[in-house]
Structure formats: C-alpha cells, structure tokens
N, C-alpha and C positions, 0 to 999 in steps of 0.2 A: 556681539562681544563675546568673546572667549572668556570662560568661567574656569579658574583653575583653583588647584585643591591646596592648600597651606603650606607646602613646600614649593608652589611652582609648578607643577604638573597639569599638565589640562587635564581636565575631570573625566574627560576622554580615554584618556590613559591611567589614570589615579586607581579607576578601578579595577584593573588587571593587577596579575598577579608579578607580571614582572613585566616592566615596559619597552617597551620597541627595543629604545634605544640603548637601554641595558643588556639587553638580547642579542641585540645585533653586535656589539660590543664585545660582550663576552665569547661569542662565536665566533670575529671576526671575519664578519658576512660582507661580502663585496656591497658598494655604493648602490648597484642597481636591486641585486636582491632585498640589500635594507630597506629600498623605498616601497619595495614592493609589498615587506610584510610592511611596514609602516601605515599604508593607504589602506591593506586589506582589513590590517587590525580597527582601526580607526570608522570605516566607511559607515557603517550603521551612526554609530553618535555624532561625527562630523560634517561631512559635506554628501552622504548620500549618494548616487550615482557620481558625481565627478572625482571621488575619492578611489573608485573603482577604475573611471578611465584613467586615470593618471597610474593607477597602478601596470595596466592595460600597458602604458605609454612605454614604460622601465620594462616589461613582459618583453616588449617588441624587441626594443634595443637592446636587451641582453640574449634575447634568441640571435639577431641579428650579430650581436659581437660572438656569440660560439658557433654560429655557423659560416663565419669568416675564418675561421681560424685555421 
C-alpha cells in the first residue's frame, strides 16, 4: 500500500524539496525525460531496481527518437 503525506503526495516524493512533477512542469521537460527523472528520483524509496529499468526503458526510446531524427 502506498503511504502518502497530508496533501496527497507519496511520502516518496513528500520529502524532496521540489517534486518530479513540479519540476518537470516548470521546465517543460518532454514526456520521456519526465519519466526518466521521475523513476530515477523515486528508485530508492519505491520499487527498487524496476524503477531503474523502467527508467532504462524511456532512456532507450528517447535515444532511439533523437537518433532518428
């Protein structure tokens, strides 16, 4: 079960100082980079190695889309 902090936040993110998705936001970071920091930020307090491949996954496919271009 996911544990989040008083406004809604996974406790995951609660304790950073600014969160993913505020960051990503304010940067207007593309779809794949977002996930990318999203998973990296995350990997320790949530899912462990698979937070890492999945970031691995968005890595791939956005090397994959700028080296199409």
């Amino acid at each position: 079960m996911m544990t989040t902090a008083r406004d809604g936040t996974p406790n995951y993110y609660a304790k950073l100082a600014i969160e993913p998705v505020d960051f990503i936001s304010e940067n207007n970071i593309q779809w794949h980079e977002g996930n990318i920091i999203k998973y990296v930020v995350r990997w320790r307090e949530k899912n462990g190695i698979e937070d890492l491949q999945k970031a691995k996954v968005y890595l791939d496919m956005l090397i994959e889309k700028v080296s199409n271009k």
